[in-house]
C-alpha positions in Angstrom: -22.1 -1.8 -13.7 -20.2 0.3 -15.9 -17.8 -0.3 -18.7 -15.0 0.7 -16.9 -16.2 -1.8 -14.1 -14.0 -5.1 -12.9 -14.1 -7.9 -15.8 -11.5 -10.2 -14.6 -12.0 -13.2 -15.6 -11.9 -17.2 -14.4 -9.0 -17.5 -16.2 -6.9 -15.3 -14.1 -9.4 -15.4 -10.8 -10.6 -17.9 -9.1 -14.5 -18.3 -8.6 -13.6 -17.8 -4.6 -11.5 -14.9 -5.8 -14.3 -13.5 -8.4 -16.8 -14.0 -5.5 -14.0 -12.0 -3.3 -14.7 -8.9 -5.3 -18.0 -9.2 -5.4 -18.7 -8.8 -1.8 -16.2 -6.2 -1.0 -17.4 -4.1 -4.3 -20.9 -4.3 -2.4 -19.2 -3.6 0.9 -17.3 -0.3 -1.2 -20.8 0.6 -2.4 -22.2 0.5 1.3 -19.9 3.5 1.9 -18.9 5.3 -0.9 -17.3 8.6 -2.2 -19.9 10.4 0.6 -18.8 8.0 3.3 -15.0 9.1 2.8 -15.5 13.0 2.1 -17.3 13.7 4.9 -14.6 11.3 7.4 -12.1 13.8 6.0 -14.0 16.6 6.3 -14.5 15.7 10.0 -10.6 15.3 10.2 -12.0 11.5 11.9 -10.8 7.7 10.6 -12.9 5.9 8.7 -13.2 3.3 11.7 -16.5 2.2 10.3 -15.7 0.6 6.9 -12.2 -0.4 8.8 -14.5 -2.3 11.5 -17.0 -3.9 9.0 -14.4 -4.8 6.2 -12.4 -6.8 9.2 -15.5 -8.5 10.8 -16.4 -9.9 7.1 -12.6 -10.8 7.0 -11.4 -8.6 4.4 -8.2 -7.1 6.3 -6.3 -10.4 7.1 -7.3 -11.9 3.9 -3.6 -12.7 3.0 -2.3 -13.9 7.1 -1.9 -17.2 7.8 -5.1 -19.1 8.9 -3.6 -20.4 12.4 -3.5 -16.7 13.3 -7.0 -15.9 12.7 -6.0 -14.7 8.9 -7.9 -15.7 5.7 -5.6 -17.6 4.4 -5.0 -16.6 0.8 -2.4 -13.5 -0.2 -1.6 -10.5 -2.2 -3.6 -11.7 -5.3 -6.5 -11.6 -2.7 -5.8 -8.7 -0.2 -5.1 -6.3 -3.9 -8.7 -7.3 -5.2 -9.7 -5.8 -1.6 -7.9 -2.7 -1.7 -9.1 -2.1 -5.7 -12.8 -2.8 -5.3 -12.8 -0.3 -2.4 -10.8 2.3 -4.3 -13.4 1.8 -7.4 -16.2 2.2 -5.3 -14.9 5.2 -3.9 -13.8 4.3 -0.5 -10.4 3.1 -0.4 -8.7 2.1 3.0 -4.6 3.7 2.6 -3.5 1.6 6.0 -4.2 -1.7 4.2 -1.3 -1.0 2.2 0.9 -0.3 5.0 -1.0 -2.9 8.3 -2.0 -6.2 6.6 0.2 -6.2 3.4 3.3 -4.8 4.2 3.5 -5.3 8.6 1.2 -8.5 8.8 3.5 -10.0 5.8 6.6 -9.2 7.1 5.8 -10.8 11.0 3.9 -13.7 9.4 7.0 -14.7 7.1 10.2 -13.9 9.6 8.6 -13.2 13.2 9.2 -15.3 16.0 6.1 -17.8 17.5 5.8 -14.7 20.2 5.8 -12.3 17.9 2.9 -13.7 15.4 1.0 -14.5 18.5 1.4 -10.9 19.6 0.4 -9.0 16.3 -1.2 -11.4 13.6 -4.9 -12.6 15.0 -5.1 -8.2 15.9 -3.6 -7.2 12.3 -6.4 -10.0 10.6 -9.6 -9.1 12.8 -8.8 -5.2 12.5 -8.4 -5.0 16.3 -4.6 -4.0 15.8 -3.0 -1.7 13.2 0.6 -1.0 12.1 2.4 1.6 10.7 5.6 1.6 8.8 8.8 3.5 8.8 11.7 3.5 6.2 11.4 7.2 4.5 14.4 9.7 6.2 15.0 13.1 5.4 18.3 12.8 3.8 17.8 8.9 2.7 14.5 8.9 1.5 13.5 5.0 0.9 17.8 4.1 0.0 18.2 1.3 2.6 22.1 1.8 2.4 21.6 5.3 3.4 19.4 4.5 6.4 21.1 6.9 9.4 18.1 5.4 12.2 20.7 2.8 14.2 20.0 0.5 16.8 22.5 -0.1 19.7 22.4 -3.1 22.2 22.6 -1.8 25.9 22.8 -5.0 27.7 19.9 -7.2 26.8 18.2 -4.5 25.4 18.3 -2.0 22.2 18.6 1.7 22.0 17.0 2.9 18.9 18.1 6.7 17.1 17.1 8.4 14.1 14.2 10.4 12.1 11.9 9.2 10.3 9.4 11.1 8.0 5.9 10.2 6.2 4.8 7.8 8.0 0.9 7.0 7.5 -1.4 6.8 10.4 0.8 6.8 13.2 -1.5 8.3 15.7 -4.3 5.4 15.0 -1.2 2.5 15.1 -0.5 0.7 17.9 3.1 -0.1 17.2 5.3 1.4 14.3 7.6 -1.3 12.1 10.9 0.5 11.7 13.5 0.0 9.7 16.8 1.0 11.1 20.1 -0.3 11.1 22.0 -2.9 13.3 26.4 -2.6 13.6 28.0 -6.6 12.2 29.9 -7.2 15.1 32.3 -9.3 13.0 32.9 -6.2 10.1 31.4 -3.2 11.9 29.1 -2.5 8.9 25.4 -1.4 9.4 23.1 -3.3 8.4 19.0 -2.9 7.5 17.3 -4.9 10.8 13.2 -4.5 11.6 12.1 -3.3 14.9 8.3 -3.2 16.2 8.0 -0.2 18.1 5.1 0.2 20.2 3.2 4.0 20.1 3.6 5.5 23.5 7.2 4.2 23.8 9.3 7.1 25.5 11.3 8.9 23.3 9.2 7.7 20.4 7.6 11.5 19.4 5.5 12.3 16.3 4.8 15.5 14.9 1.6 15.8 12.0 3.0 16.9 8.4 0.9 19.7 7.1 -0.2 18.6 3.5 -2.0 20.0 0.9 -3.3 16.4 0.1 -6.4 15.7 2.2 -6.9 12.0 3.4 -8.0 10.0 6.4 -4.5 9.1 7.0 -2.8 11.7 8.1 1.4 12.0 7.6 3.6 12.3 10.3 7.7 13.1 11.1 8.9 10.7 13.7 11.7 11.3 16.0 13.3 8.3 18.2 15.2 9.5 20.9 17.3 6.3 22.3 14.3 4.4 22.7 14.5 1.9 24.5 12.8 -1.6 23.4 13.3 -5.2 24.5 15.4 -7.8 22.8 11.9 -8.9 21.2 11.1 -6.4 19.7 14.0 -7.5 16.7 11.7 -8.7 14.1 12.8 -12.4 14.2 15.0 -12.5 17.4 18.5 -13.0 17.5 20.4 -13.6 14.7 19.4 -15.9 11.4 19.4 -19.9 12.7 17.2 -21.7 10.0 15.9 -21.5 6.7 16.1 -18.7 4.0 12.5 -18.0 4.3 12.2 -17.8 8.0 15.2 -16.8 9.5 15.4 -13.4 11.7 17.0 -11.3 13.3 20.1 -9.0 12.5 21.1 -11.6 9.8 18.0 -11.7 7.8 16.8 -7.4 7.8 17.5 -6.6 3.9 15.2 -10.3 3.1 12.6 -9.1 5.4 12.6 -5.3 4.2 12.6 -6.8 0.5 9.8 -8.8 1.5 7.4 -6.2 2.5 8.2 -3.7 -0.6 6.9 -6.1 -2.9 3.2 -6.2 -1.0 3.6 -2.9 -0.5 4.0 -2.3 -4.2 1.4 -4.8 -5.4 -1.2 -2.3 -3.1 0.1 0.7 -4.1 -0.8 -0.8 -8.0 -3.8 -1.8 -6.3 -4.8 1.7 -4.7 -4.1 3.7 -7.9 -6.2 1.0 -10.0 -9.1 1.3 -7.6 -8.8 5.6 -7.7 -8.8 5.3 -11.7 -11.9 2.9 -11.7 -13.8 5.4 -9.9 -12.9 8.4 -11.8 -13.5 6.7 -14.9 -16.5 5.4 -13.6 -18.0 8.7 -12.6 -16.7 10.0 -16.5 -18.5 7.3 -18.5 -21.8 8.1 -16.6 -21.3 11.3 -17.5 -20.7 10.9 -21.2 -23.6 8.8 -21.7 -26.3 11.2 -20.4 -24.6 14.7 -20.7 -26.4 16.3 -23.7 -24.9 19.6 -25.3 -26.4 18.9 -28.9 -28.4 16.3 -31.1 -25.9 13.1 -28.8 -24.9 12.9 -25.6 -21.3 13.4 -25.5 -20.0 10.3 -25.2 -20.9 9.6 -29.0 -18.3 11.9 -30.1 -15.0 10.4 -30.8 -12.8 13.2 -28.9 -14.7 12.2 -25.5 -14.9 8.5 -26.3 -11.5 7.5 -27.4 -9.6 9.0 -24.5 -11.8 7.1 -21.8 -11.6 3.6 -23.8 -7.7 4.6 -23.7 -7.3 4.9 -20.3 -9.8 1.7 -19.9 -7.4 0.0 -21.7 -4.4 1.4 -19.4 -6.1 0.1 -16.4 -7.0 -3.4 -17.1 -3.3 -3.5 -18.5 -1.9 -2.4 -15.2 -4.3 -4.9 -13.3 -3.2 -7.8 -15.3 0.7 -6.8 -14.5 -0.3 -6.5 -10.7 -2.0 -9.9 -10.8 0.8 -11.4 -12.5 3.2 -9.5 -9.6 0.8 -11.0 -7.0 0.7 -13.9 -8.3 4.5 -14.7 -8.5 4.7 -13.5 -4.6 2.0 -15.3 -3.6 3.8 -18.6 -5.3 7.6 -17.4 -3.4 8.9 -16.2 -6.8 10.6 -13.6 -4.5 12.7 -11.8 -7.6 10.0 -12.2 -10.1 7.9 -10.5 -8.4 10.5 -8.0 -7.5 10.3 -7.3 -11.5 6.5 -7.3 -11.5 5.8 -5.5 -8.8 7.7 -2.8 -9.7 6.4 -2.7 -13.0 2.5 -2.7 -11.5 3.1 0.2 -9.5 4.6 1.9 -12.6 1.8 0.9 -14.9 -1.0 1.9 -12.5 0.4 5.3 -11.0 0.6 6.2 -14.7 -2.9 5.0 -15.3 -4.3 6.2 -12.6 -3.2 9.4 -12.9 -4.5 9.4 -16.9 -7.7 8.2 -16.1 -8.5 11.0 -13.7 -7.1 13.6 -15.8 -9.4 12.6 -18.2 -12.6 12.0 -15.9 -11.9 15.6 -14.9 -11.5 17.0 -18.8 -14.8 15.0 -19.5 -16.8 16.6 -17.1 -15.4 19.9 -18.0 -16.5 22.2 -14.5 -18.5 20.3 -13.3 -15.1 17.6 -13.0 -14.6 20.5 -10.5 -17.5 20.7 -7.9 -18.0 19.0 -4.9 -21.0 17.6 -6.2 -19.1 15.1 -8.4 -16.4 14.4 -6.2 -13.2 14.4 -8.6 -11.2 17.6 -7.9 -9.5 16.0 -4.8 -8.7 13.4 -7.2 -6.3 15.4 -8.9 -3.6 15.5 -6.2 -4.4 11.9 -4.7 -3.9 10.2 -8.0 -0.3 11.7 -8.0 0.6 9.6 -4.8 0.1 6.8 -7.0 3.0 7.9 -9.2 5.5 9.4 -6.1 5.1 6.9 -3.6 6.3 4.7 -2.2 8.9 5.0 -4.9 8.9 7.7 -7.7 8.4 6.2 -11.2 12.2 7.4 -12.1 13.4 4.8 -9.5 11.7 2.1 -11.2 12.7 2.8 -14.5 16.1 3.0 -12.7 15.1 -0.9 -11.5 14.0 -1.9 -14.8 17.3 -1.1 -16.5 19.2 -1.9 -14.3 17.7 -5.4 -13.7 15.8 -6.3 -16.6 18.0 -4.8 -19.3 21.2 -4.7 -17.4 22.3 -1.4 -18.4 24.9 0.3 -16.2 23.9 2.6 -13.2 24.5 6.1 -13.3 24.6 6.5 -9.2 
């Protein structure tokens, strides 16, 4: 174990949770950098670390035990997501499936609907992808133009999407479109489980540069047609804040899967940095040019043990966030979250960039595995959400400055 390693401590983790990371930093380890290069270099999934990481239970860590789920939440699906990521093997759809899908049905789906998705989303079996971003609208709810329309008992869906992760592996897409109040004719956000080979649901791959098991794809839904049930919550809103559904409770549930997704996303970038920092230290402590190995000179030393120090203080801000979510604190966490994704994007991206300058050209062979780094670290800073729209958040909310738009 390096220096740049995990050293959370009781204080802030449980000895369950402690033990958590443990096991899936030895499950990480099992796979690896190797593991992951050569699934993308095969253009394949990485179904194997998927299939073993959801028999140990790792992928419904946070779902509700009646549904086959582990039972805990973010603060424990995040320390899964990170200790893959450090050990080089990170799994992008548990951001997206378990944290942001499984949350989202567990908290506001009908009994049908958890039934349906939550013991499949918890054992692996199932996936789910997620749809917000729009050409035009990017992630702006209000600007949303996919629209639902009922046709007798039924709803006709409409609208674009684009990059949406892993849509060819998902069996069913969560979209968010937009429902007409009968009472004031304005739209509102509503959640609709859309299952893959629906007709008039067509995908089309995005060509990126950025190379990954999960690819990115442009969706286009062409008046599909799904069942009333398929309206994440049924009907309209009928009982409590926290579990009503329906066209009455769409912004609550959106809201409610941005902050998992968030807290993952801080978790994903954490893990990334870990490893590239990792990989850096090693490096610095045997690389030899003169009398010391490199790592003895301050110019080499001081910017790793900086972006050491950026990294734990981006995990303690997502554990915070996690934990406030976790508890129902549904604005605090709002805050935090945010502000997790912000810190670790940036750290993330800093502790690569330095892994990379460390190693000098050899940062840039195959053989160490950090070029490809480069552009992956940046998704921690762009999505979901740029870093200019959280500092747009944060002073808007926390400070209560004015908005400019």
């Amino acid at each position: 174990m390096t220096a740049a390693s995990s050293t959370s401590s009781t204080v802030l983790e449980t000895e369950e949770q402690q033990a958590l990371r443990a096991a899936v930093a030895a499950l990480g380890k099992r796979y690896g950098r190797d593991y992951m290069t050569s699934v993308v270099r095969d253009g394949a999934h990485p179904r194997e670390l998927w299939a073993d990481a959801a028999k140990l239970g790792y992928l419904g860590v946070n779902l509700p035990e009646e549904y086959g789920g582990g039972g805990g939440g973010m603060a424990e699906l995040s320390i899964v997501l990170e200790e893959l990521g450090a050990a080089g093997s990170p799994l992008l759809m548990m951001v997206v499936s378990p944290a942001i899908c499984g949350t989202v049905i567990a908290r506001f789906g009908t009994e049908d609907q958890k039934r349906a998705w939550l013991p499949g989303l918890a054992d692996g079996s199932l996936t789910m992808a997620f749809g917000i971003t729009e050409p035009d609208a990017g992630s702006n709810s209000h600007r949303i133009t996919t629209t639902a329309r009922r046709d007798g008992d039924d709803w006709l869906l409409t609208g674009r999407k684009v990059f949406v992760s892993g849509v060819d592996i998902a069996d069913a897409t969560l979209i968010v479109g937009r429902t007409e109040d009968a009472r004031t004719g304005r739209l509102k956000p509503c959640l609709f489980i859309v299952p893959r080979e629906a007709p008039g649901f067509g995908r089309t791959p995005i060509d990126m540069e950025l190379q990954a098991p999960e690819k990115q794809f442009e969706l286009v839904l062409d008046d599909v047609r799904l069942p009333a049930d398929a309206l994440v919550g049924g009907g309209t809103s009928r009982s409590s804040e926290f579990e009503s559904g329906g066209e009455d409770a769409g912004l609550l549930q959106l809201f409610s899967g941005l902050n998992p997704e968030r807290i993952m996303t801080a978790a994903f970038g954490i893990g990334m940095g870990r490893y590239a920092l990792d990989r850096a230290v090693d490096y610095a402590r045997t690389r030899q040019v003169w009398k010391e190995p490199i790592g003895a000179h301050q110019a080499i030393a001081h910017p790793l043990a900086q972006a050491h120090i950026e990294l734990e203080l981006a995990r303690l801000m997502m554990q915070k966030a996690a934990r406030l979510y976790d508890d129902g604190d549904d604005i605090g966490a709002g805050e935090a979250a945010n502000m997790a994704k912000y810190a670790a994007g940036e750290a993330c991206v800093k502790a690569v960039d330095q892994a990379v300058h460390t190693l000098g050209g050899n940062g840039l062979t195959r053989e160490y595995g950090l070029a490809s780094l480069i552009t992956a670290a940046r998704v921690a800073r762009i999505a979901p959400v740029s870093r200019e729209m959280i500092l747009n958040y944060v002073s808007h909310q926390s400070l209560g400055l004015p908005k400019s738009y």
